[in-house]
DRENSE-817408 format. One record per residue (C-alpha): x, y, z; residue number from 1; residue in three letters. Coordinates in steps of 0.001 Angstrom, whole numbers, plus 500000, padded with zeros to 6 digits. Each point is the difference from the previous one (the first is absolute). Example, Ala and Ser with C-alpha at 12.3 -4.5 7.8 and 13.67 -1.06 7.14 Angstrom:
[[512300,495500,507800],1,ALA] [[501370,503440,499340],2,SER] 
This chain:
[[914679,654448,232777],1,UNK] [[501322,497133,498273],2,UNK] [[498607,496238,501660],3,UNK] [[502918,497694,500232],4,UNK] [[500699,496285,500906],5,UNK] [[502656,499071,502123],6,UNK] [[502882,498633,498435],7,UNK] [[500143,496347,499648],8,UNK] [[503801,499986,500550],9,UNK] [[500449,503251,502509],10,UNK] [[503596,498381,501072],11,UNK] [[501835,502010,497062],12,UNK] [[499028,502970,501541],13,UNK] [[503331,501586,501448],14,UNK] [[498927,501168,503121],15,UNK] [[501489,503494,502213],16,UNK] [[502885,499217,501464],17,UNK] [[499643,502852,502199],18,UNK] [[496293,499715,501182],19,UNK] [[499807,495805,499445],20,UNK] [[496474,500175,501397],21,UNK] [[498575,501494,496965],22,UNK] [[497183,499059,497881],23,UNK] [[501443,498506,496805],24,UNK] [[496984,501003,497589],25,UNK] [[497813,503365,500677],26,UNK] [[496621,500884,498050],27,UNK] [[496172,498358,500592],28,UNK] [[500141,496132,499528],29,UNK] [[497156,497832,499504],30,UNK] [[500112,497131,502525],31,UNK] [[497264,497189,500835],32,UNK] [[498931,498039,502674],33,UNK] [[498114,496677,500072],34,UNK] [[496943,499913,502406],35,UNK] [[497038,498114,500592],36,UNK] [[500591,498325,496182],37,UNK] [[500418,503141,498222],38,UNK] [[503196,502079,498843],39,UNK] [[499232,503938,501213],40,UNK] [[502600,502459,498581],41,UNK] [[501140,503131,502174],42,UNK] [[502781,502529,499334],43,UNK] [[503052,501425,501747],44,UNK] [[501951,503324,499357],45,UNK] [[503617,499875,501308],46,UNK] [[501571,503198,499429],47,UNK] [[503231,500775,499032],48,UNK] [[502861,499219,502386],49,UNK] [[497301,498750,502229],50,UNK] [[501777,497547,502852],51,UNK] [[498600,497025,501765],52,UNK] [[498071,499256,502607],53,UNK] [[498757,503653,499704],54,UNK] [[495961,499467,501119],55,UNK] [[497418,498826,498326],56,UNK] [[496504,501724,499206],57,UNK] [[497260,497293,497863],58,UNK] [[497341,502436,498803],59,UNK] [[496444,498938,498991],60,UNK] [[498560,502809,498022],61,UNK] [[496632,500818,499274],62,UNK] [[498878,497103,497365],63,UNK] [[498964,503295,497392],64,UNK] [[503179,501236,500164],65,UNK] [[502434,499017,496733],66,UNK] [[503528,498803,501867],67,UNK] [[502100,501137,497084],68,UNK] [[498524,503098,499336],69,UNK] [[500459,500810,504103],70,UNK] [[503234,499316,499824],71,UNK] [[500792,502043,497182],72,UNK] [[497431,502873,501228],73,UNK] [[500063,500143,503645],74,UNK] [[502180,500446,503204],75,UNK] [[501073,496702,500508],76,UNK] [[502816,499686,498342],77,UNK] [[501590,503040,501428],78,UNK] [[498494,499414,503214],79,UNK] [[502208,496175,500178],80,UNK] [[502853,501683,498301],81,UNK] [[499988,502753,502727],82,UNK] [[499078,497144,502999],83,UNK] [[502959,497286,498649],84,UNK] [[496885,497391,499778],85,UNK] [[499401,496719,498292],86,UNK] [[496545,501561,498461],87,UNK] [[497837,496434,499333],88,UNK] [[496966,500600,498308],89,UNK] [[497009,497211,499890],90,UNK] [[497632,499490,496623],91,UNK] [[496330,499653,500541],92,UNK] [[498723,496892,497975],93,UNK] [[497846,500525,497162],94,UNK] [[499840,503749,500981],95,UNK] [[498713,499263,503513],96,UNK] [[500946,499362,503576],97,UNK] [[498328,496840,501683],98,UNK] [[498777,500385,503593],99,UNK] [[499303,496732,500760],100,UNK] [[504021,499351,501546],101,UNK] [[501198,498567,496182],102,UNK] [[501514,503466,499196],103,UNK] [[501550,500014,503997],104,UNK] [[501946,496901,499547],105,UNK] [[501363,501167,496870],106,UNK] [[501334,503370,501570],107,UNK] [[501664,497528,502739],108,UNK] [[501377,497978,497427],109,UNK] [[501200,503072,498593],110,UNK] [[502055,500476,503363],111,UNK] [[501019,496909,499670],112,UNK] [[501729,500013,496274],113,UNK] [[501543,503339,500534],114,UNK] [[502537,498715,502718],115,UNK] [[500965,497056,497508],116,UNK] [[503259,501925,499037],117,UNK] [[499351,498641,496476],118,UNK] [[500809,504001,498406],119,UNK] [[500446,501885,503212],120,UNK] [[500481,499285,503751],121,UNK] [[497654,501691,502859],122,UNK] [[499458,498376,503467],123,UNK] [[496525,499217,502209],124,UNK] [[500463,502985,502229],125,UNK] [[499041,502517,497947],126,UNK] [[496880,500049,498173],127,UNK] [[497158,501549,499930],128,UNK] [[496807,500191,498452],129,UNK] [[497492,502986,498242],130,UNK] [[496912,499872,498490],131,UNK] [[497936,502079,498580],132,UNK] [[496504,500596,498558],133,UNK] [[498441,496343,499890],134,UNK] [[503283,498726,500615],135,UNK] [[500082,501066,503346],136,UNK] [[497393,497065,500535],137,UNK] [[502839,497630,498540],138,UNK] [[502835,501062,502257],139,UNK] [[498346,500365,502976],140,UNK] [[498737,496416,499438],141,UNK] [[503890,498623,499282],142,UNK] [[501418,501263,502636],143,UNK] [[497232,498803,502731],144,UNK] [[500745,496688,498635],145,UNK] [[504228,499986,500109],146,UNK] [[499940,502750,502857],147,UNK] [[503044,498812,501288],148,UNK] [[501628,500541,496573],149,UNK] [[499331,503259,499502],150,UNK] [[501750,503355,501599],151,UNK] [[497444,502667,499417],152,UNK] [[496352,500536,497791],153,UNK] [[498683,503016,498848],154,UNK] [[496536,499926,497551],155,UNK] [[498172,503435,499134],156,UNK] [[496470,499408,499047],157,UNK] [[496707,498922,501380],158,UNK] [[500014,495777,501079],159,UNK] [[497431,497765,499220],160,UNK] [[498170,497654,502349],161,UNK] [[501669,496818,498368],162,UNK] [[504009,502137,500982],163,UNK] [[499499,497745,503373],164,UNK] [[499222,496384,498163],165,UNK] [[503542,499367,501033],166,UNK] [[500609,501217,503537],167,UNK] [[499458,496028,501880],168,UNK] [[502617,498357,496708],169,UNK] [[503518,499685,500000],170,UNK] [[502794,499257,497697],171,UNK] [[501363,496431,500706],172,UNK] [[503638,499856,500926],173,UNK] [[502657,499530,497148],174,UNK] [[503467,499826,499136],175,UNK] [[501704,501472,497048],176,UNK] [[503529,498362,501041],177,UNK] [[503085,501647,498711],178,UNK] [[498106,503810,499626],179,UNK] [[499726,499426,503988],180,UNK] [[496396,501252,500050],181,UNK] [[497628,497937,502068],182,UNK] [[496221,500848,500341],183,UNK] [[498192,499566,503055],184,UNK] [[496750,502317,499128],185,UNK] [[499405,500299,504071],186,UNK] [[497395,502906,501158],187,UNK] [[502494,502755,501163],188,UNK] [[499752,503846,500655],189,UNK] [[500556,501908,496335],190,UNK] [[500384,504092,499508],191,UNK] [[496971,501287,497684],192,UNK] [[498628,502719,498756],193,UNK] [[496471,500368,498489],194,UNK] [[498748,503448,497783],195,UNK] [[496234,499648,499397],196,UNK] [[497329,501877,500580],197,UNK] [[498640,499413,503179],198,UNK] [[500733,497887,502431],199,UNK] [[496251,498032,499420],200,UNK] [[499020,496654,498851],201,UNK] [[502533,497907,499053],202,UNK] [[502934,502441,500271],203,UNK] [[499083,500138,503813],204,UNK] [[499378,495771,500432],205,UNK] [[504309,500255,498302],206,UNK] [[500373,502243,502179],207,UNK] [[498909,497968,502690],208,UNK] [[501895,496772,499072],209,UNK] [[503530,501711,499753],210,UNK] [[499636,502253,503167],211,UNK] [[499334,496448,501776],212,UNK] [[503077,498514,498182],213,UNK] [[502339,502617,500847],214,UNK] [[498352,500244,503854],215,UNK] [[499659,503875,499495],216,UNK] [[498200,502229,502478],217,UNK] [[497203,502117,499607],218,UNK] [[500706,503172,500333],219,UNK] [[500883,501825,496939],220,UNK] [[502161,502206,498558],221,UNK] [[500855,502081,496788],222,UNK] [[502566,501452,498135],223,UNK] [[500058,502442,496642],224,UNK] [[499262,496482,497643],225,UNK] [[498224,497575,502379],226,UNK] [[496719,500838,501799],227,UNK] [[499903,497296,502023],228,UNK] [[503661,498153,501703],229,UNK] [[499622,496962,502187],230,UNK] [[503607,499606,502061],231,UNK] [[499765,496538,501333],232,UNK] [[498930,499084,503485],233,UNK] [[502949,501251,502529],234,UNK] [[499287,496314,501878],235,UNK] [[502472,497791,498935],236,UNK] [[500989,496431,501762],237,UNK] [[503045,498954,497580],238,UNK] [[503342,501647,499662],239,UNK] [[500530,502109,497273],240,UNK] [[503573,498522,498740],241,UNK] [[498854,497902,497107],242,UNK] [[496972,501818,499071],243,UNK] [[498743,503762,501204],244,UNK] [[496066,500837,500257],245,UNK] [[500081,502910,496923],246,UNK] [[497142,499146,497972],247,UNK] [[497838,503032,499411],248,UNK] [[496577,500107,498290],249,UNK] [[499368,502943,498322],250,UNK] [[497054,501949,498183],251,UNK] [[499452,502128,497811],252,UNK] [[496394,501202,499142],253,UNK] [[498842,502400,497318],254,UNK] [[501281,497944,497099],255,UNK] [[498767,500653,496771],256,UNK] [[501983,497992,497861],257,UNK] [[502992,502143,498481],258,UNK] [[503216,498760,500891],259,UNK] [[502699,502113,500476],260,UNK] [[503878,499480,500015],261,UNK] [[500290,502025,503386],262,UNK] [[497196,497848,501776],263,UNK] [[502104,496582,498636],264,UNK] [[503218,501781,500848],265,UNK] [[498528,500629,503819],266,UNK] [[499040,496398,500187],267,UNK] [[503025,498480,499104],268,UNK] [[501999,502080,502252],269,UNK] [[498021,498374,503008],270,UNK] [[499529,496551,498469],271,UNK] [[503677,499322,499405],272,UNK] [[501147,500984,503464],273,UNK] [[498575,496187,500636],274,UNK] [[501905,496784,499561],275,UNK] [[499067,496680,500187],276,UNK] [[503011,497294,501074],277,UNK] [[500501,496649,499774],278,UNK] [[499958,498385,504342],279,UNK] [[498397,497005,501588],280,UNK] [[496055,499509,499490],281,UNK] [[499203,502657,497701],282,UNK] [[501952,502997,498081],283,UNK] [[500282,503124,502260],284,UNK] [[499288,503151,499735],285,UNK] [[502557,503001,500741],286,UNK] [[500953,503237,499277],287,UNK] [[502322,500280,497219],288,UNK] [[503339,501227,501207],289,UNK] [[501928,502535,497257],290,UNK] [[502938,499958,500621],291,UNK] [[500322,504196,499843],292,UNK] [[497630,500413,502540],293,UNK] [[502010,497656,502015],294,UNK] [[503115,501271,499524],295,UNK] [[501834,497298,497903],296,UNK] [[502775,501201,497934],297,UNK] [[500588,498167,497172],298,UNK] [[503359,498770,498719],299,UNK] [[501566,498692,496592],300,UNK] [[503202,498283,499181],301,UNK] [[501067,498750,497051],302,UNK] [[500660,495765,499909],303,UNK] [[500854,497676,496494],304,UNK] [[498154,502864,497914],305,UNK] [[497538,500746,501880],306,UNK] [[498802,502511,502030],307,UNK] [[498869,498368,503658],308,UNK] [[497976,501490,502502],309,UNK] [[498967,500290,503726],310,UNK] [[498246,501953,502288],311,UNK] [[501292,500729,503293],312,UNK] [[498134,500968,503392],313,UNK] [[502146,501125,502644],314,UNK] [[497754,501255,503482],315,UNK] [[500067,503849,500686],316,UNK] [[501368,498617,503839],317,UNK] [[503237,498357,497447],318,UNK] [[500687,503055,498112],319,UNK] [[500305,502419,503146],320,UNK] [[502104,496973,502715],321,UNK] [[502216,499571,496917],322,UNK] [[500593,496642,502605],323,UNK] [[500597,496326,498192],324,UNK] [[496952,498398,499118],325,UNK] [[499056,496445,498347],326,UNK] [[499393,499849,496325],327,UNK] [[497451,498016,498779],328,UNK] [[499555,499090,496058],329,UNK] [[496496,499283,498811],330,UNK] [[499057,498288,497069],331,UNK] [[496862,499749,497907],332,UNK] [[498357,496608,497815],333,UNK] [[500188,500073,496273],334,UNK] [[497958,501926,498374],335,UNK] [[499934,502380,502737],336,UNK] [[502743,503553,500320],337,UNK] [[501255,501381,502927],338,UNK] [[497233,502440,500532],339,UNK] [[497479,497856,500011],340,UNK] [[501494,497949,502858],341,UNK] [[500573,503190,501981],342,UNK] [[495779,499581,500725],343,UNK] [[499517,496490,499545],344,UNK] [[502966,499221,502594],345,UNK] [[499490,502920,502428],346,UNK] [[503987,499274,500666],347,UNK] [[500633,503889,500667],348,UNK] [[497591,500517,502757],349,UNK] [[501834,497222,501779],350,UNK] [[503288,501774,499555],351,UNK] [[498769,503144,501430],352,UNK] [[498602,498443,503283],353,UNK] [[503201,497797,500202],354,UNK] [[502336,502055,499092],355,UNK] [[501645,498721,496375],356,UNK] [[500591,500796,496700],357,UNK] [[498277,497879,497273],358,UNK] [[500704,500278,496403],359,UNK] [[498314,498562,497022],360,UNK] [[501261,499159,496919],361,UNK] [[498224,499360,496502],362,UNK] [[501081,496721,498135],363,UNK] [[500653,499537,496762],364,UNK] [[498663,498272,496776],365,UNK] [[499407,496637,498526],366,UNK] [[497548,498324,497736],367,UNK] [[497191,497971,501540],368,UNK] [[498355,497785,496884],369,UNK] [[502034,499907,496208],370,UNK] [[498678,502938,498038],371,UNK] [[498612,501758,502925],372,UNK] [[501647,503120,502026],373,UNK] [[503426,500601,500223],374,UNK] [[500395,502117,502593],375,UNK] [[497299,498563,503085],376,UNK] [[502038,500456,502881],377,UNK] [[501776,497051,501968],378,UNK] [[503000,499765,502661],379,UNK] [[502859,498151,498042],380,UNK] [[498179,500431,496071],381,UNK] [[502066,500171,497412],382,UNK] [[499588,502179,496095],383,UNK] [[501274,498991,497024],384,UNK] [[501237,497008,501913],385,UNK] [[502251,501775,502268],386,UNK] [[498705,498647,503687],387,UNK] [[499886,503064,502326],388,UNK] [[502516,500479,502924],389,UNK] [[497458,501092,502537],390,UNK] [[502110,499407,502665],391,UNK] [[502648,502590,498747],392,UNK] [[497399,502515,499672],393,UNK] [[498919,499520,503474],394,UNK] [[503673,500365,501819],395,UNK] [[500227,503490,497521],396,UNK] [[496973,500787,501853],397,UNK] [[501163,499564,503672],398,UNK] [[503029,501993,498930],399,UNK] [[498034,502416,498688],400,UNK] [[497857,500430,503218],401,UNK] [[503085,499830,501995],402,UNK] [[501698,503394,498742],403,UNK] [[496580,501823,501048],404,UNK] [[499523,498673,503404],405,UNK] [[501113,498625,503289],406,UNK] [[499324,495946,499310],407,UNK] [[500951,496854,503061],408,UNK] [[501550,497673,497487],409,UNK] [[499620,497463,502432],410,UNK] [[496166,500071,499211],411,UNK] [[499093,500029,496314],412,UNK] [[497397,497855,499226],413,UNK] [[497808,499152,497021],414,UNK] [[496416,498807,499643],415,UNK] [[497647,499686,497034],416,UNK] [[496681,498247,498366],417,UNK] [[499913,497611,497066],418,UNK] [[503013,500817,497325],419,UNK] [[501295,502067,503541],420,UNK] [[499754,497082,501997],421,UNK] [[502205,497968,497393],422,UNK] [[502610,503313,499780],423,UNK] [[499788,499976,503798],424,UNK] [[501548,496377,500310],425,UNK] [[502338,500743,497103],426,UNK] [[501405,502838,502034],427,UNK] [[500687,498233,503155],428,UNK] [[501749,497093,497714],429,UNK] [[501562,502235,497856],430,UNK] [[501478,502967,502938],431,UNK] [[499522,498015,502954],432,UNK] [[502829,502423,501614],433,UNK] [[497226,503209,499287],434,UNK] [[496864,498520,501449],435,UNK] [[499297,499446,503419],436,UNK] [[496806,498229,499230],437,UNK] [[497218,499888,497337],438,UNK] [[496120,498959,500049],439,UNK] [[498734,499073,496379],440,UNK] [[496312,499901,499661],441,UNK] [[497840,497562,497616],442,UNK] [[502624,498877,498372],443,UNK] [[503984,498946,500902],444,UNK] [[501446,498171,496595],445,UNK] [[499165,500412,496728],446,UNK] [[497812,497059,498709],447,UNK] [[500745,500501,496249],448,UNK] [[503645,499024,500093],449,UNK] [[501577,497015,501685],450,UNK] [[500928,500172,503755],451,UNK] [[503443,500537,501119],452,UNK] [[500543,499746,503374],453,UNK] [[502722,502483,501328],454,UNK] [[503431,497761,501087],455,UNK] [[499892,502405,502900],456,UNK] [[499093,503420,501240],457,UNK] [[502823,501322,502230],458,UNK] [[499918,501904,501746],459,UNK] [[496429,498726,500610],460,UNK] [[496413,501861,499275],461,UNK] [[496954,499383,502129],462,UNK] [[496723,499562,498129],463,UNK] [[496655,500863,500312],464,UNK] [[497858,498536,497850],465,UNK] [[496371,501253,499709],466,UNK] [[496796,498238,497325],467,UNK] [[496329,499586,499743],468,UNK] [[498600,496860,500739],469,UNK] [[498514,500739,496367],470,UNK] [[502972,501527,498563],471,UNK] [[500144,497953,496280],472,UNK] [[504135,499849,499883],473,UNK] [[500405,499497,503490],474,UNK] [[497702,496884,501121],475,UNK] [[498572,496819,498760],476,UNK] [[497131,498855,502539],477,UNK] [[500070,496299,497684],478,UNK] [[504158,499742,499854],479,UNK] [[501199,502248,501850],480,UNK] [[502885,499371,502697],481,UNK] [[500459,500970,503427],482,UNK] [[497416,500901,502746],483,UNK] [[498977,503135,497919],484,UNK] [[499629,497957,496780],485,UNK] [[502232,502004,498003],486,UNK] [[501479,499041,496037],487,UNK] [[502980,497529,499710],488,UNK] [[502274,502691,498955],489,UNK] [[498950,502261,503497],490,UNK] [[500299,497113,501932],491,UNK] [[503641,499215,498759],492,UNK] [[501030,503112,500723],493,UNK] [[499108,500708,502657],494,UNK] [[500740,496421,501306],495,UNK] [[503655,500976,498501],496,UNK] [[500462,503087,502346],497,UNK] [[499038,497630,502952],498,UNK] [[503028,498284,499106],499,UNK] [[502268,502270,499123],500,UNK] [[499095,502052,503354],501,UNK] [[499916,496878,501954],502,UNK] [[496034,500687,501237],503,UNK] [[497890,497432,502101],504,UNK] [[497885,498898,496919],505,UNK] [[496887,499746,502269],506,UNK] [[498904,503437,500609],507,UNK] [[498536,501924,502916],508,UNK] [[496441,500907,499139],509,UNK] [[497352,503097,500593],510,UNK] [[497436,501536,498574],511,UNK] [[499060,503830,500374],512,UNK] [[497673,501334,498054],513,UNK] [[499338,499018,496774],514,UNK] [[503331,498400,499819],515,UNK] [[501560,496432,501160],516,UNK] [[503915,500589,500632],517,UNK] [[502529,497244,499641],518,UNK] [[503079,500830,501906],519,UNK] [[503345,497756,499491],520,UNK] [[502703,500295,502414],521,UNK] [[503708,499621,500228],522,UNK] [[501611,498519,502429],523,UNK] [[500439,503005,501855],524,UNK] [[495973,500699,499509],525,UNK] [[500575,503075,497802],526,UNK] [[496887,499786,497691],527,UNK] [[502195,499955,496370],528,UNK] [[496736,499216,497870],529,UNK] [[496612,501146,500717],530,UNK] [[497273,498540,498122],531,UNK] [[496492,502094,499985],532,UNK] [[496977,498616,498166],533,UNK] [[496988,502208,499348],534,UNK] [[496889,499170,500396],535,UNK] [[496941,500671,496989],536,UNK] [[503142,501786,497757],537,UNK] [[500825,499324,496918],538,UNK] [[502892,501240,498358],539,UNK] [[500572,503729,501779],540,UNK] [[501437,501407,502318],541,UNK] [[498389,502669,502450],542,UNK] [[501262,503413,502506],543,UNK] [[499880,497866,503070],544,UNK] [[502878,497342,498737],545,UNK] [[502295,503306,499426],546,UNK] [[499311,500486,504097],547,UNK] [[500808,496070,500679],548,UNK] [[502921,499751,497916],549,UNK] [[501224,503079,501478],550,UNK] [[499111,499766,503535],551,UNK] [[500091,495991,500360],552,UNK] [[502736,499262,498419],553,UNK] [[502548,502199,497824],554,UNK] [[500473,502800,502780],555,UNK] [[501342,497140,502438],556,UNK] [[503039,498789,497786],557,UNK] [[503255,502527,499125],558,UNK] [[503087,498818,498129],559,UNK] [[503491,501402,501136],560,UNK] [[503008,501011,497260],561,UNK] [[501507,496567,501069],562,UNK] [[496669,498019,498660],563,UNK] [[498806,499093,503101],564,UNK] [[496543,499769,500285],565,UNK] [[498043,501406,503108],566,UNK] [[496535,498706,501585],567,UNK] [[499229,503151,502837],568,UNK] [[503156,500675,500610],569,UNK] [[501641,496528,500545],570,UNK] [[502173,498051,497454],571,UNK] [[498039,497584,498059],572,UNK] [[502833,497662,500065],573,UNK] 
């Protein structure tokens, strides 16, 4: 197969206006990395049609192993065609792997530099890593390092003493910015799987170290590819909203060193059940939720040339009642599609306890840096200069949703992270008369174009707003305004709704949890603007602010036909 370089101008690329989120370029690209001093090349095969945000597997082979000729000769490409992966494949320096951690921080680096949407866009949930033969050494070694980083590792070979140099290191935190990934490198449960061939020596010392990391129990258990399973401990002291205890460590002795597609196809298939989200103090770990095994149906409709998409969860309780229910719209970050939020929100499980149905749509496209991608997706982009009416797509939507089920029009509501948090505000400016009440998260204007401050929103949205106290485009701890220290832009904002909704500018105050709430009043006390900062988060959002936007704030406000808004029941005015 033909090696390739990216294009150095990839914005001529027309992209699919009926699958946007597709990868512009397919083939195996060369990329580098710069680490420790030194440029390291790896490669990526991105097959045909293949979208984004699909996961991510970073392979380090066995250093005897020729990478073009294995991608030519073997399984893999068939097996990452078959699996929709971004197949990332590391090269050995000088022919050989280094144990001594060097050859670790260049597979993390490698992590890093794949989400920099410079010729494709993935996301920090989803990747994984494999190694094999005396590679295995290498990835176990990365991903003890940047544990929090990583959803799953698999190696298949026999470890040496020097695999555990790494176990008391971490990577130091770090911002990328505008790709929204942040590394924290925290010491955090991870699903693996080991082949060797016996469970001796070293193998049994990594053994050791990740059955202690993932708090797994002793007694064992087996199944037709793993002769040893370690469920973890059934003692657990946290709730299991934001992250669930899932992290298996499994064995498999008798190894002799021939790989097979089957064996890799049975590891995946476990490994990619696992997803690691973005939440306060470290990225969490969770079940992946599909939405086919969920029962999401997805939807198209057709809006300025494009085909636009949601998926739609409506509670098996909904479907038989056939009784009027609330609608709620939820809305992912750029870069991100609507199923991936579906996990990394956890919105649906809150509308089947309470009752709702919840929607979410995909955005559309715009261009992030000149020359670069075309088609990365954004609330309110634009192509070929023509800015996207995201709003209008969103009202087609509701519609849509309305003709197929029972739906309280006096409770629609809208929430969203990041790009969703911005398309969240725009909706309550833009169809105040639709939305009873919104909650953007991590982010609530866009800070690449001026502000404009709405004249007024009538009839009139309540907010609730909800950051990190390390979220990069919400706060600045140096300049920032307000008691939450949030950017100039924020702060006029939301300073601008206390106006317009006549609010007490000095706020009621609480803290629960991990979060410090700011509650402004009318004069009537009805809580129009809710301010929530997050302790230890940077910019993400987590399951459990689905539950307190739902349950602590949207639920409790309804809009009649008229426009009158509703706080439990009672006029607001």
């Amino acid at each position: 197969m033909e090696i390739k370089k990216f294009p150095k101008d990839i914005s001529t690329i027309e992209i699919d206006r009926h699958y946007p989120a597709t990868c512009l370029i397919e083939g195996l690209f060369e990329e580098t990395v710069h680490v420790n001093g030194t440029q390291r090349k790896f490669y990526t095969y991105l097959k045909p049609g293949l979208r984004y945000n699909r996961p991510c597997l970073v392979v380090a082979l066995d250093s005897h192993i020729d990478i073009h000729s294995c991608i030519d000769n073997s399984f893999w490409k068939d097996f990452a065609d078959q699996n929709e992966i971004f197949l990332h494949i590391l090269d050995p320096e000088n022919g050989a792997w280094n144990e001594d951690g060097t050859d670790a921080d260049y597979m993390n680096q490698v992590y890093i530099r794949i989400q920099s949407r410079q010729a494709y866009v993935t996301m920090q949930d989803n990747i994984y890593a494999f190694g094999f033969g005396n590679g295995a050494v290498i990835a176990q070694q990365a991903v003890m390092k940047m544990s929090s980083e990583w959803a799953g590792l698999a190696t298949f070979s026999d470890l040496s003493e020097k695999t555990l140099l790494k176990t008391t290191e971490e990577k130091q935190n770090q911002n990328t910015g505008k790709t929204e990934l942040s590394i924290d490198g925290a010491k955090v449960q991870v699903p693996v799987w080991m082949y060797w061939t016996e469970n001796t020596g070293a193998n049994s010392e990594v053994a050791s170290y990740w059955k202690k990391q993932n708090d797994s129990s002793e007694e064992k258990f087996s199944n037709a590819f793993a002769d040893e399973i370690y469920f973890p401990s059934k003692v657990n002291k946290r709730s299991t909203v934001n992250e669930e205890k899932v992290s298996e460590v499994r064995i498999t002795n008798g190894y002799n060193g021939e790989l097979t597609e089957e064996m890799v196809q049975h590891t995946w298939e476990y490994l990619q059940q696992h997803c690691r989200h973005r939440g306060f103090g470290h990225k969490m770990l969770r079940t992946r939720m599909a939405p086919e095994d969920y029962g999401f149906t997805y939807h198209e409709i057709a809006h300025q040339g494009f085909t636009r998409l949601w998926y739609e969860y409506v509670p098996e309780d909904i479907k038989q009642s056939g009784k009027k229910v609330p609608l709620v719209v939820c809305m992912h970050g750029r870069g991100g599609t609507a199923e991936s939020f579906i996990s990394l929100s956890g919105m649906s499980r809150v509308a089947e306890e309470r009752g709702f149905i919840v929607i979410f749509p995909e955005a559309c496209v715009y261009q992030q840096r000149p020359g670069g991608l075309t088609n990365i997706l954004l609330w309110n982009g634009f192509y070929k200069d023509q800015k996207t009416d995201d709003t209008g797509f969103i009202l087609k939507a509701i519609d849509d949703v309305k003709t197929r089920n029972n739906i309280d029009e006096t409770r629609i509501y809208a929430c969203g992270q990041s790009s969703g948090g911005m398309m969240t505000s725009r909706l309550a400016l833009d169809a105040p008369e639709i939305f009873a009440a919104v909650s953007p998260w991590s982010a609530i204007v866009d800070p690449d174009h001026e502000l404009v401050l709405p004249e007024k929103i009538d009839p009139a949205v309540p907010y609730m707003f909800l950051f990190g106290d390390r979220d990069w485009l919400c706060t600045d701890k140096e300049n920032g305004k307000l008691e939450y220290k949030v950017t100039g832009m924020i702060a006029s904002f939301l300073e601008h709704l206390m106006k317009l909704y006549g609010l007490d500018p000095v706020p009621y105050t609480y803290v629960c949890g991990e979060i410090t709430y700011y509650v402004y009043m009318n004069q009537k006390h009805v809580p129009m603007l809710t301010v929530g900062n997050v302790k230890d988060m940077t910019h993400a959002n987590y399951p459990r602010e689905s539950w307190i936007a739902y349950d602590e704030f949207l639920c409790r406000y309804s809009k009649a036909e008229d426009g009158t808004l509703f706080y439990m029941g009672k006029p607001v005015k």
